[in-house]
C-alpha positions in Angstrom: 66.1 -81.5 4.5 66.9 -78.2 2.6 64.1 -75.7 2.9 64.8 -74.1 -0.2 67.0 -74.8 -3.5 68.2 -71.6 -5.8 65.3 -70.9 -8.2 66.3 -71.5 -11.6 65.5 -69.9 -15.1 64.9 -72.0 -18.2 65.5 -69.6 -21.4 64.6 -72.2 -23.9 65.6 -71.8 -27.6 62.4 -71.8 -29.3 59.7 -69.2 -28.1 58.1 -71.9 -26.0 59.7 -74.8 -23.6 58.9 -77.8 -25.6 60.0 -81.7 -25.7 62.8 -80.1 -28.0 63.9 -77.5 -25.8 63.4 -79.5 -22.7 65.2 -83.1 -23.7 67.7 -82.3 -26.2 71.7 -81.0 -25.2 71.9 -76.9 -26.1 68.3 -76.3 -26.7 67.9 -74.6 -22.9 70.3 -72.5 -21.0 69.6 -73.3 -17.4 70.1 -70.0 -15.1 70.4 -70.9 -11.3 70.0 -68.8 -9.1 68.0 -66.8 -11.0 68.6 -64.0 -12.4 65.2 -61.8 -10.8 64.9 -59.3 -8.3 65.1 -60.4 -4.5 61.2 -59.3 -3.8 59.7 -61.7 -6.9 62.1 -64.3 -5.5 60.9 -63.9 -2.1 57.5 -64.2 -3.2 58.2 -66.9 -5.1 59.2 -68.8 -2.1 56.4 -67.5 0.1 53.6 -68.6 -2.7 56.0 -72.0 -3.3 55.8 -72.8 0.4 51.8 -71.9 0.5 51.0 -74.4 -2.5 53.5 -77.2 -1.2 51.9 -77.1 2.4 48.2 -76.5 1.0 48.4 -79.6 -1.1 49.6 -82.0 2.2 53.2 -82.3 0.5 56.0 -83.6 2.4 59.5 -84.4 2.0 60.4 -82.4 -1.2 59.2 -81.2 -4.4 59.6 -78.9 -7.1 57.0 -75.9 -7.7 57.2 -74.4 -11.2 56.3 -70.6 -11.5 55.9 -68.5 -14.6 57.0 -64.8 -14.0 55.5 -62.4 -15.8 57.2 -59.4 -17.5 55.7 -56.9 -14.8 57.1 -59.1 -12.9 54.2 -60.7 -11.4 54.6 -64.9 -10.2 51.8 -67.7 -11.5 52.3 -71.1 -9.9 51.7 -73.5 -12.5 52.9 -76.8 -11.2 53.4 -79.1 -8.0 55.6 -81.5 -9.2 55.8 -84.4 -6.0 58.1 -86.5 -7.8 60.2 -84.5 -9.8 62.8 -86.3 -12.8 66.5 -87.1 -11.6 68.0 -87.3 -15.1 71.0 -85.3 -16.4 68.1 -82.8 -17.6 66.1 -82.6 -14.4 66.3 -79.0 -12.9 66.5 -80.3 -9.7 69.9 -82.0 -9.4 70.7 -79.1 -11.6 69.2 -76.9 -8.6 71.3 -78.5 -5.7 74.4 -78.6 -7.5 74.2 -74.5 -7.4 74.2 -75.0 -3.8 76.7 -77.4 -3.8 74.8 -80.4 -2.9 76.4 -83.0 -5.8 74.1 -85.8 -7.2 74.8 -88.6 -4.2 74.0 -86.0 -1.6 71.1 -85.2 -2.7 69.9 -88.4 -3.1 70.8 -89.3 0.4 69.4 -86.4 1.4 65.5 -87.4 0.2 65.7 -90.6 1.2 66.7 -89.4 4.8 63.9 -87.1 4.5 61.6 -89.6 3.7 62.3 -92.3 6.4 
């Protein structure tokens, strides 16, 4: 399975992420990869990978961060069964890397077996 998808950056439309901003077409512009410096992304990954692995995860997952403006990453959320809608950030995550929608499917379920 992939080790790592391109982080993504949600700039929502409304000062917070809400239902609105999350559900509805236009509300969110979806940045992947993201656009923040190669050390906050690397320890992004490094504090991702230590939270996945702490927690006994396996297969694949999606860990949510919240970056500060110094710059400085909070994990928030171990999401073990993340959405696979036309609004999930996942799909949205592998299609950056060129994995399209039936890949990635395949892809977990081989993972999983």
């Amino acid at each position: 399975m992939i080790k790592y998808l391109p982080l993504l950056e949600i700039k929502p439309k409304h000062e917070l992420y809400d239902y609105e901003c999350k559900y509805t077409d236009g509300m969110s512009e979806y940045i992947v990869p993201a656009n923040i410096d190669v050390e906050i992304e690397a320890e992004v990954k490094k504090q991702a990978k230590l939270a996945f692995e702490s927690l006994g995860c396996k297969d694949y997952g999606r860990i949510d961060f919240r970056v500060t403006d110094q710059g400085v990453p909070y994990c928030f959320e171990v999401n073990t069964l993340p959405g696979m809608t036309s609004h999930s950030l996942v799909p949205k995550m592998a299609k950056a890397s060129g994995i399209e929608f039936e890949e990635l499917v395949d892809l977990i379920i081989e993972s999983s077996l």
